[in-house]
PyMOL commands that place a pseudoatom at each C-alpha (Angstrom):
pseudoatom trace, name=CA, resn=UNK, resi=1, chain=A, elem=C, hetatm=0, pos=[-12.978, -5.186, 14.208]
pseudoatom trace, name=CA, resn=UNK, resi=2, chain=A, elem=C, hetatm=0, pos=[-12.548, -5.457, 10.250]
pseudoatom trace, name=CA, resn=UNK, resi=3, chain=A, elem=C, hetatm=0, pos=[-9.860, -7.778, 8.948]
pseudoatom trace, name=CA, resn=UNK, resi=4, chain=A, elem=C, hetatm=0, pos=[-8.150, -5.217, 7.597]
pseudoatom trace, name=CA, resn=UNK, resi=5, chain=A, elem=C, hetatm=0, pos=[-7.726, -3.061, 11.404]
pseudoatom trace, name=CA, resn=UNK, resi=6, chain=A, elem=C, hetatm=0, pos=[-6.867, -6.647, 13.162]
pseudoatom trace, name=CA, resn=UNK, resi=7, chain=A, elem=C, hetatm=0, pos=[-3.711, -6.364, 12.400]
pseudoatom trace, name=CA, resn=UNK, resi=8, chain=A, elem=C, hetatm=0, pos=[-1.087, -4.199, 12.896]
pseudoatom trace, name=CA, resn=UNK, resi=9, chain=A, elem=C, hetatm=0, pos=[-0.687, -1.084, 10.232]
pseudoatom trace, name=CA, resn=UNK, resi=10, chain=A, elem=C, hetatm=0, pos=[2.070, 0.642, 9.342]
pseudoatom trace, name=CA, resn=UNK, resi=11, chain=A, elem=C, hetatm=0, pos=[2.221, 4.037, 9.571]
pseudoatom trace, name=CA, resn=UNK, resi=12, chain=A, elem=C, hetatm=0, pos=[5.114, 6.686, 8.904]
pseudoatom trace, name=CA, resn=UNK, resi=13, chain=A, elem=C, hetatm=0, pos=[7.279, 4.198, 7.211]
pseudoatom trace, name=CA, resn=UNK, resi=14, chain=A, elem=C, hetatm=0, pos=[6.724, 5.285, 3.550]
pseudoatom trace, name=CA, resn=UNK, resi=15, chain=A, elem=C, hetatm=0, pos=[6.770, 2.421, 0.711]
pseudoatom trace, name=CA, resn=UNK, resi=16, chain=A, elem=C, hetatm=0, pos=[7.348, 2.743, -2.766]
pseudoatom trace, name=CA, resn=UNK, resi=17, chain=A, elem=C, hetatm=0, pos=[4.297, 2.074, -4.392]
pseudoatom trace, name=CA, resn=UNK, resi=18, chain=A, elem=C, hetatm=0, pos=[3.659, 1.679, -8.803]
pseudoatom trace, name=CA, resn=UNK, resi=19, chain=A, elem=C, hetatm=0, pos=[0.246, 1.177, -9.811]
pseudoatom trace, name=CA, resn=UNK, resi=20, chain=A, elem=C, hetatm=0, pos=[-1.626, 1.278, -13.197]
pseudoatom trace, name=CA, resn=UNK, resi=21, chain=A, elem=C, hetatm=0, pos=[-5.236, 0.480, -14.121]
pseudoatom trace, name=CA, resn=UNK, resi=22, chain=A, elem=C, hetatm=0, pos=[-4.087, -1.647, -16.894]
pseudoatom trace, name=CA, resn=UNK, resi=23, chain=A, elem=C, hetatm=0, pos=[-1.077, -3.250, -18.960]
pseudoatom trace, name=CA, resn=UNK, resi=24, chain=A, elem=C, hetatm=0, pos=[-1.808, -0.570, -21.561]
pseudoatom trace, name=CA, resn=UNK, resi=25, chain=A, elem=C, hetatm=0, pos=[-0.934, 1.925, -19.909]
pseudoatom trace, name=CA, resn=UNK, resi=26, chain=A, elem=C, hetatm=0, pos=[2.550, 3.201, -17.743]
pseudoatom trace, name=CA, resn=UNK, resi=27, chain=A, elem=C, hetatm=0, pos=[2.243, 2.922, -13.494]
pseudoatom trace, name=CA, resn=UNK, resi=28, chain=A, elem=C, hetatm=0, pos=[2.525, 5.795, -11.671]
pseudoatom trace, name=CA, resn=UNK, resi=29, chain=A, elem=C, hetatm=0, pos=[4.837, 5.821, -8.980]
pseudoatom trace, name=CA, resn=UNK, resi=30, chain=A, elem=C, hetatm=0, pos=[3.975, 7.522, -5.888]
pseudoatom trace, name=CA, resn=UNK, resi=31, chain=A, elem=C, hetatm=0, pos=[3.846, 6.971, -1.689]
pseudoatom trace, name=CA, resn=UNK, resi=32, chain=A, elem=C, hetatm=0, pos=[2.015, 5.044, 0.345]
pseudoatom trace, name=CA, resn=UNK, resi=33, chain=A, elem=C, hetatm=0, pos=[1.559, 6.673, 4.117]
pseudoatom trace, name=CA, resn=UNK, resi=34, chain=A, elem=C, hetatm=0, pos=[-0.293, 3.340, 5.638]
pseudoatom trace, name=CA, resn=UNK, resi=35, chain=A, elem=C, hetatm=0, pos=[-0.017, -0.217, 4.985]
pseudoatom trace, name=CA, resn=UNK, resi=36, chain=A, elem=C, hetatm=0, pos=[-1.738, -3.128, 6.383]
pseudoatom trace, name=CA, resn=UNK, resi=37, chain=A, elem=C, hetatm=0, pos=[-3.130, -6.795, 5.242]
pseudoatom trace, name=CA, resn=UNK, resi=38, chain=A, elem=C, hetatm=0, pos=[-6.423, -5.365, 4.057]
pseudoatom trace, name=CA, resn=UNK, resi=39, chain=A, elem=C, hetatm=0, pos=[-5.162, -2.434, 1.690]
pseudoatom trace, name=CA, resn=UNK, resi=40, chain=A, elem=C, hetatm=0, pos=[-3.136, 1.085, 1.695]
pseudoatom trace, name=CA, resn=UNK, resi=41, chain=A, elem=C, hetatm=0, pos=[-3.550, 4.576, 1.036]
pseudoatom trace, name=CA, resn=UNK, resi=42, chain=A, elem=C, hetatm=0, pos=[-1.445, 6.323, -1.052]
pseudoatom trace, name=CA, resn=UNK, resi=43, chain=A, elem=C, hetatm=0, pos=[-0.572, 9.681, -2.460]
pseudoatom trace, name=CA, resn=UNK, resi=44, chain=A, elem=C, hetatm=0, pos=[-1.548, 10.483, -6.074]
pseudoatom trace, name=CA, resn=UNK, resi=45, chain=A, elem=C, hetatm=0, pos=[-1.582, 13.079, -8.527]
pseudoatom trace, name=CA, resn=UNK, resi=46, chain=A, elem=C, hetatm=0, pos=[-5.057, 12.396, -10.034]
pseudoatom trace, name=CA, resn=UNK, resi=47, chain=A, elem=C, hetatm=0, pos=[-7.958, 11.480, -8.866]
pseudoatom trace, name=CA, resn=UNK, resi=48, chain=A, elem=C, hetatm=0, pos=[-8.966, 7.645, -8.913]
pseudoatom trace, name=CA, resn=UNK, resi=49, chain=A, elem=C, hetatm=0, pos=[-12.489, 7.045, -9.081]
pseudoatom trace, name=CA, resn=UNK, resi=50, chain=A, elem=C, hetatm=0, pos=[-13.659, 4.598, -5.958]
pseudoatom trace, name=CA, resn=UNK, resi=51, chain=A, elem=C, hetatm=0, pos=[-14.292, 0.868, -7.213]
pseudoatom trace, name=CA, resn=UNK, resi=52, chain=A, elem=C, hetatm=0, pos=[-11.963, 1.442, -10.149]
pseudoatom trace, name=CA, resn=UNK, resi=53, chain=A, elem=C, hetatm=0, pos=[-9.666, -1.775, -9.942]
pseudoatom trace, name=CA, resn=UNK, resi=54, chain=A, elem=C, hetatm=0, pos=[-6.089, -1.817, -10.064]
pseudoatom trace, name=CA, resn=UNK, resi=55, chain=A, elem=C, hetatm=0, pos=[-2.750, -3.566, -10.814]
pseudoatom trace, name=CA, resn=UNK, resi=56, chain=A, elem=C, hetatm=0, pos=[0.150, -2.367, -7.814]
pseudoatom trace, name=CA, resn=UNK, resi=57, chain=A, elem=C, hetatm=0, pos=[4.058, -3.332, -7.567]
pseudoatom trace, name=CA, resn=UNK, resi=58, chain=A, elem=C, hetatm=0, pos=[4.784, -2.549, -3.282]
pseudoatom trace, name=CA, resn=UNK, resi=59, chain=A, elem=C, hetatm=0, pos=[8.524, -2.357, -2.879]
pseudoatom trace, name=CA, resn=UNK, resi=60, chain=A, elem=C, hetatm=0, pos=[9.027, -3.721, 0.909]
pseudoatom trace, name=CA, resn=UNK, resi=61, chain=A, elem=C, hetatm=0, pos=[12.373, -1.472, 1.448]
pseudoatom trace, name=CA, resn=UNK, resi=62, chain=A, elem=C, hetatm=0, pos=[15.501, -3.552, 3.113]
pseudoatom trace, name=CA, resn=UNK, resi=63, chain=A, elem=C, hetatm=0, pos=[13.343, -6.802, 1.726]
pseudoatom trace, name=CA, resn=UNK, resi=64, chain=A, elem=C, hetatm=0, pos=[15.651, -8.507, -0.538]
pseudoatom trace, name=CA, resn=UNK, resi=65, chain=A, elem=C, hetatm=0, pos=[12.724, -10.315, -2.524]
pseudoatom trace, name=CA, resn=UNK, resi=66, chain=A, elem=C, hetatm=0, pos=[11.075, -8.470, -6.004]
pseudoatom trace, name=CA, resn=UNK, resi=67, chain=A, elem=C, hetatm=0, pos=[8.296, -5.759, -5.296]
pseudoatom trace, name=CA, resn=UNK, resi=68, chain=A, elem=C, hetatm=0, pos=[4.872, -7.667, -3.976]
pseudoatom trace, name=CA, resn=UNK, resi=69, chain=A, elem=C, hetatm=0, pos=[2.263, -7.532, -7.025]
pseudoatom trace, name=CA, resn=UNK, resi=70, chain=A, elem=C, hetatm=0, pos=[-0.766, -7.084, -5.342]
pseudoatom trace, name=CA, resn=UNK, resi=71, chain=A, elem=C, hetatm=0, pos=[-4.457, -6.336, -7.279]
pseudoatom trace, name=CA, resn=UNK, resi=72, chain=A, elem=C, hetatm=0, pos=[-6.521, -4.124, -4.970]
pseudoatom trace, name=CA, resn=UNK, resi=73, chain=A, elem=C, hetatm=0, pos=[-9.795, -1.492, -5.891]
pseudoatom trace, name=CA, resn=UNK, resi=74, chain=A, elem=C, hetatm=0, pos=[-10.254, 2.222, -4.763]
pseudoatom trace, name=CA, resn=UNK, resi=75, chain=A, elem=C, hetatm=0, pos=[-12.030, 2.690, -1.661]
pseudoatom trace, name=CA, resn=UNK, resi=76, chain=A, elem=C, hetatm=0, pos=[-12.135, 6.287, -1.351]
pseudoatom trace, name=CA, resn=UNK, resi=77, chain=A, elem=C, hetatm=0, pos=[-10.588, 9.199, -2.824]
pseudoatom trace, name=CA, resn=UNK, resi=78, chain=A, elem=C, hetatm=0, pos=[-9.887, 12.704, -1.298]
pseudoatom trace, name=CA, resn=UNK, resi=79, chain=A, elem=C, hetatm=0, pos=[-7.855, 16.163, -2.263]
pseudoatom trace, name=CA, resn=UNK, resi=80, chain=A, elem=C, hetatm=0, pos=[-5.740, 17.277, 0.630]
pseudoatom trace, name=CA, resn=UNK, resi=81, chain=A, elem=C, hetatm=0, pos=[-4.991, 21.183, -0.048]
pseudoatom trace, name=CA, resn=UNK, resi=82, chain=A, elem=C, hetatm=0, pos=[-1.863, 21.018, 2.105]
pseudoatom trace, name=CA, resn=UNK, resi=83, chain=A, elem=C, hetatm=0, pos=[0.045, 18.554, 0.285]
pseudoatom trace, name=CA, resn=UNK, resi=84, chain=A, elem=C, hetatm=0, pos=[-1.659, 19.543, -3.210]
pseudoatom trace, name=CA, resn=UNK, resi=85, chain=A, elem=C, hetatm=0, pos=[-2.326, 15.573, -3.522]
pseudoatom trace, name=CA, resn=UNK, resi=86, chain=A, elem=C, hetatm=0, pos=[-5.049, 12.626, -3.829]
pseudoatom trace, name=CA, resn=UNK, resi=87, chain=A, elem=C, hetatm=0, pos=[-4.889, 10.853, -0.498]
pseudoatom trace, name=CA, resn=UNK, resi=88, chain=A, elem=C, hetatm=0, pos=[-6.202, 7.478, -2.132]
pseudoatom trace, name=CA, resn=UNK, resi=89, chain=A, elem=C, hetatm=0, pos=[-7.442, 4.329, 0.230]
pseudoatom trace, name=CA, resn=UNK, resi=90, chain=A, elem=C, hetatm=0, pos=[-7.168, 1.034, -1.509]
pseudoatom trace, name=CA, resn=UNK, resi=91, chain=A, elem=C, hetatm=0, pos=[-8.556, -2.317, -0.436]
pseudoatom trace, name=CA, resn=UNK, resi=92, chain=A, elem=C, hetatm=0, pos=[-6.576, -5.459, -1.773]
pseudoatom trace, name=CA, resn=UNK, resi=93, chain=A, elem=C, hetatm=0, pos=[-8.169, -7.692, -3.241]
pseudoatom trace, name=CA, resn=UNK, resi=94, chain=A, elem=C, hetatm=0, pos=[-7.649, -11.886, -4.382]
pseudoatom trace, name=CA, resn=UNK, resi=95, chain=A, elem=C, hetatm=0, pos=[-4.502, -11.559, -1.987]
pseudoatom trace, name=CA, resn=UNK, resi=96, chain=A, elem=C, hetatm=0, pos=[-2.648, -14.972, -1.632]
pseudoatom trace, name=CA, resn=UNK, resi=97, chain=A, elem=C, hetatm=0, pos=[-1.343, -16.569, 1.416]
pseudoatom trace, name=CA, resn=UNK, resi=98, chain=A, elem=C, hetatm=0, pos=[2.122, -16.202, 0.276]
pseudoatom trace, name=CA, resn=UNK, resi=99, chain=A, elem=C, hetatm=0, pos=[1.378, -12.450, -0.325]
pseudoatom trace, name=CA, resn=UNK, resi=100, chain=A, elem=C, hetatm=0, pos=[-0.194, -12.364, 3.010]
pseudoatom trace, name=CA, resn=UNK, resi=101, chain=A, elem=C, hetatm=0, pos=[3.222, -13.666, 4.365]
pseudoatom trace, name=CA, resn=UNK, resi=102, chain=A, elem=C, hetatm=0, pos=[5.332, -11.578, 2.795]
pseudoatom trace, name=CA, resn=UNK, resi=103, chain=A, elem=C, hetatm=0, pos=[3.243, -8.906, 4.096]
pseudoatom trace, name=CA, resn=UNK, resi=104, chain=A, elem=C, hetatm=0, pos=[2.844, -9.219, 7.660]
pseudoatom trace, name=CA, resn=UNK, resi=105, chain=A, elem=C, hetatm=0, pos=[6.100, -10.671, 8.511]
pseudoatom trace, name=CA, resn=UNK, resi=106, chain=A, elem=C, hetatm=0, pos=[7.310, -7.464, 6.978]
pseudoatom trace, name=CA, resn=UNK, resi=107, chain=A, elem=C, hetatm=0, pos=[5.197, -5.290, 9.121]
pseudoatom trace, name=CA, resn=UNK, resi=108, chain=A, elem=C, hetatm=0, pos=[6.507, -7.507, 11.590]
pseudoatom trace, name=CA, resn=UNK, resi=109, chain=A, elem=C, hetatm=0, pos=[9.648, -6.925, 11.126]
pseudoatom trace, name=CA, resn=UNK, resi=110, chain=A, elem=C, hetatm=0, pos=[9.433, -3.119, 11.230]
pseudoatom trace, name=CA, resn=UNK, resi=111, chain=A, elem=C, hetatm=0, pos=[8.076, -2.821, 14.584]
pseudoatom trace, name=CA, resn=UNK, resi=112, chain=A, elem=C, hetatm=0, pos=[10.876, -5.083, 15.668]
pseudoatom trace, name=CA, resn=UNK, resi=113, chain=A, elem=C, hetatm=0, pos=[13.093, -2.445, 14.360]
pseudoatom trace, name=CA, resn=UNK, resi=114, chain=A, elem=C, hetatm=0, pos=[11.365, 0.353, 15.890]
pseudoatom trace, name=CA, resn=UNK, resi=115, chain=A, elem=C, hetatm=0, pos=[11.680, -1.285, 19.270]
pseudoatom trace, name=CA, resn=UNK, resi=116, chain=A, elem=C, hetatm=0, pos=[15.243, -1.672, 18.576]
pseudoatom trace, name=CA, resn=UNK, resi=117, chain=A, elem=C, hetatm=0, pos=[15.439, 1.982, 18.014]
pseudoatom trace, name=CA, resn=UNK, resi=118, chain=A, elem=C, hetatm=0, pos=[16.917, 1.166, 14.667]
pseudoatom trace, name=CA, resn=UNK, resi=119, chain=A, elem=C, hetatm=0, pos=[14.134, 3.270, 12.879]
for i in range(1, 119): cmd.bond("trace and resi %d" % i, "trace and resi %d" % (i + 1))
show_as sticks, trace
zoom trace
């Protein structure tokens, strides 16, 4: 098993993501539809090319810390007719420890929920 599928992922919890390809130009703000320690995929509106690096601001709704800046770089890349979108995998990448924290205690934290039946 891959780092990125040993831990848990989460799925159908939606999270604000913004994410550019550089400080010249405005983020986009879009979806993500699963989120683990490795990476996420995301909705977009264009079409990212895979290895193309870039910069990403993850709001972690009900956290009351900033957004998590995270770097990460295209994996895939695929049009989904349905939704008329870019379903877009990206792999994190030069993740810190405290990043990796933030992140899985937040995952955490939402399954704890779920099997509260808060969510």
């Amino acid at each position: 098993m891959s780092e990125a599928r040993s831990h848990r992922r989460l799925l159908d919890a939606p999270l604000l993501v913004a994410y550019t390809i550089g400080d010249e130009f405005e983020p986009e703000r879009t979806e993500t539809y699963d989120v683990g320690l490795g990476g996420l995929a995301m909705l977009s509106e264009t079409e990212l090319p895979s290895g193309q690096a870039l910069k990403l601001e993850l709001e972690l709704r009900g956290d009351p810390r900033p957004t998590l800046n995270l770097t990460g770089s295209v994996r895939w890349c695929r049009f989904d007719h349905t939704i008329q979108k870019f379903r877009t995998g990206i792999e994190f990448t030069d993740r810190t420890h405290e990043q990796e924290t933030q992140l899985l205690a937040y995952i955490d934290m939402m399954y704890k929920l779920r099997d509260l039946g808060v969510l």
